[in-house]
C-alpha positions in Angstrom: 38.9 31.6 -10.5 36.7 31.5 -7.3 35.2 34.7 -7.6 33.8 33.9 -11.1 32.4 30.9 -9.3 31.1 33.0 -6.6 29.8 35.9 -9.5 27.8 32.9 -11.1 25.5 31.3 -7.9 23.6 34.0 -8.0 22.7 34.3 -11.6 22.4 30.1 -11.3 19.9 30.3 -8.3 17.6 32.9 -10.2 17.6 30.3 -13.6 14.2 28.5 -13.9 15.9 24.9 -13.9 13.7 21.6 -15.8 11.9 19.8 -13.6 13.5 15.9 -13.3 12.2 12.3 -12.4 13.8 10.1 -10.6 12.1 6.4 -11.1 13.3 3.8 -8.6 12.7 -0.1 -9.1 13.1 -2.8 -6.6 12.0 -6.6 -7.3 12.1 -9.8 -5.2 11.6 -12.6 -5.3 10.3 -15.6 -2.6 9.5 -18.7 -2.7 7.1 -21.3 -1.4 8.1 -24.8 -1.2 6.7 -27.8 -3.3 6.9 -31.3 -2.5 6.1 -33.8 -4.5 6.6 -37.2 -5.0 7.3 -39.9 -7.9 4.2 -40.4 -10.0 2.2 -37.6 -8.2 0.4 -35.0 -9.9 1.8 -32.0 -9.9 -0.6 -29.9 -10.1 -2.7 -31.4 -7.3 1.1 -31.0 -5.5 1.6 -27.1 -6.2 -2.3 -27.0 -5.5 -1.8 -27.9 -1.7 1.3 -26.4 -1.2 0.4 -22.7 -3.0 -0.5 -20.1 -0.3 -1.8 -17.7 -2.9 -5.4 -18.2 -2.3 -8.0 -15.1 -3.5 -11.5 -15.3 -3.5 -11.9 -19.0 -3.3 -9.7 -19.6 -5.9 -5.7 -20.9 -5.4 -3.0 -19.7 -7.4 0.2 -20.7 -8.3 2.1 -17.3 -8.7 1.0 -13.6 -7.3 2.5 -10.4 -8.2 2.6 -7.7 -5.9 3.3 -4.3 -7.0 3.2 -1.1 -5.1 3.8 2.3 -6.2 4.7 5.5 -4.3 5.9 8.9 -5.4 7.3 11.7 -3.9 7.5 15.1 -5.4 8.9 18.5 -4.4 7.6 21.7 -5.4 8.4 25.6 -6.0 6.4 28.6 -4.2 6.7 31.4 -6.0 6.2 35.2 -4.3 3.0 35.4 -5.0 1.9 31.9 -3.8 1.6 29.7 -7.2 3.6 26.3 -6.7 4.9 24.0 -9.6 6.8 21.1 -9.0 10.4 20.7 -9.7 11.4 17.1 -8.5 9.9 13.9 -8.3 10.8 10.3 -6.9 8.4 7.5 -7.8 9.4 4.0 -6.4 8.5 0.6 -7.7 8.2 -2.1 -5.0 7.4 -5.6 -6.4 7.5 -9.3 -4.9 7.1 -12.0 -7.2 6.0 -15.5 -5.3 6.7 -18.9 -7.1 6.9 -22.2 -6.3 9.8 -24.0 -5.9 10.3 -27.6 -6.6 11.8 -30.0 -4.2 11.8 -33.9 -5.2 9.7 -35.6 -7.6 11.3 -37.7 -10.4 13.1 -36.4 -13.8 9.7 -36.4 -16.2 8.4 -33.7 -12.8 11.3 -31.8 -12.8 11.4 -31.3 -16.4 7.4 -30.7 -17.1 8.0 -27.8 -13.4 11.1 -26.4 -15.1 8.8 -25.5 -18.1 6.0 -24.5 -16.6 8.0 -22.3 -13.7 9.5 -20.9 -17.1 6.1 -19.7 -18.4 4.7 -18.9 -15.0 7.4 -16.2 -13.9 7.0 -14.8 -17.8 3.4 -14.5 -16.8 4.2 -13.0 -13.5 7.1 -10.6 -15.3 4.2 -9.3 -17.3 2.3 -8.1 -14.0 5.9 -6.7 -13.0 6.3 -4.9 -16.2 2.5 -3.5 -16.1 4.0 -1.6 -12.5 6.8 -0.7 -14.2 4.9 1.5 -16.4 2.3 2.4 -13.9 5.8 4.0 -12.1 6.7 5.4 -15.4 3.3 7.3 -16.5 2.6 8.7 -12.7 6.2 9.8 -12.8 5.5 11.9 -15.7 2.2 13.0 -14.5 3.4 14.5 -12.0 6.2 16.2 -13.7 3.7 17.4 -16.1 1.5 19.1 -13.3 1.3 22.5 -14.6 1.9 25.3 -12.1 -1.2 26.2 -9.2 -2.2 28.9 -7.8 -1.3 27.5 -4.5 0.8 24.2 -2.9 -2.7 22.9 -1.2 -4.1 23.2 -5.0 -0.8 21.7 -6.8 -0.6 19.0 -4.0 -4.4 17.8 -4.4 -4.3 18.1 -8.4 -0.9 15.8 -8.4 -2.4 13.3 -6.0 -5.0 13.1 -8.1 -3.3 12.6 -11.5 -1.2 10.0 -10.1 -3.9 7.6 -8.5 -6.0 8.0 -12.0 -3.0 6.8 -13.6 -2.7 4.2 -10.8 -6.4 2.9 -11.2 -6.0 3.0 -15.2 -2.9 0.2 -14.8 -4.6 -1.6 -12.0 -7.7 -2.1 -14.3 -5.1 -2.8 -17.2 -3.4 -5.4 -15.0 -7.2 -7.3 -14.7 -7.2 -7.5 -18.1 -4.1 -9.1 -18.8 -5.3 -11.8 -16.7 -8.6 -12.3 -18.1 -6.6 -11.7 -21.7 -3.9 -14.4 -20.9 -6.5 -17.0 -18.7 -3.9 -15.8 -15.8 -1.2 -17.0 -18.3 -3.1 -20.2 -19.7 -2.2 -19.0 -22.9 1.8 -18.4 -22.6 2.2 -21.9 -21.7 1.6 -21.1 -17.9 -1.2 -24.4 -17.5 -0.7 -27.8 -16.2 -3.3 -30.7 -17.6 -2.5 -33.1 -14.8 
């Protein structure tokens, strides 16, 4: 039994094997604290407490996604490289408010509006997930390069178009949702 093991590595190693992916997703979330008292407005409440503060605007919610990938490739004898593994990683951090006093009419009015606000935020999350997921295959798709200093510089590349094309994507969801206005994400008061 072991020497047909042994008989077979070689004839395994020479085998031209598929590329795979390897996708990897991590999401947090953290909070910022809200206090706010009977009969106050909420939103002039989550308005002071809310870090999230971009271009002279305030925000209840941000979204951070960050994407990185990692790939591995083949040199053949005469010098062309293709790639044969990738890892792409997802990092994300959602930031929300979180409610601490106010009366039952507050509670209830922050439950449903946290509700729509971390749907709104999901949606940013879901945007990096298939950033991850196109660069991922991108890369994977690289065809095969005359040399690793070619392959490396044409994979880079592919990956951050596909980066910039979900980043740009991401801008218009919040233009397209009035940064989530229009999935119930909105407070009148």
């Amino acid at each position: 039994m072991k020497r047909t093991i042994i008989a077979l590595l070689p004839l395994l190693s020479s085998l031209t094997l598929p590329a795979t992916a390897d996708v990897q997703e991590r999401l947090q979330e953290q909070f910022y604290d809200l206090q706010v008292a009977s009969g106050q407005s909420l939103s002039r409440a989550i308005n002071q407490a809310s870090p999230i503060r971009q271009n002279g605007q305030i925000y209840h919610a941000y979204t951070r996604w960050q994407v990185q990938w990692n790939y591995w490739w083949r040199e053949q004898r005469d010098g062309r490289c293709q790639i044969d593994l990738t890892r792409t990683q997802l990092h994300a951090t959602l930031t929300l408010p979180r409610l601490s006093g106010g009366d039952a009419q507050q509670r209830q009015r922050f439950e449903h509006y946290l509700g729509a606000l971390r749907e709104h935020e999901l949606g940013h999350y879901r945007i990096g997930q298939a950033a991850a997921a196109e660069i991922d295959t991108a890369l994977l798709q690289t065809p095969e390069y005359p040399s690793c200093t070619e392959l490396q510089r044409q994979a880079n590349q592919r990956a951050n178009t596909v980066l910039q094309l979900y980043i740009e994507q991401e801008r218009r969801y919040d233009r397209d949702t009035g940064h989530g206005r229009t999935q119930g994400a909105w407070l009148t008061e």
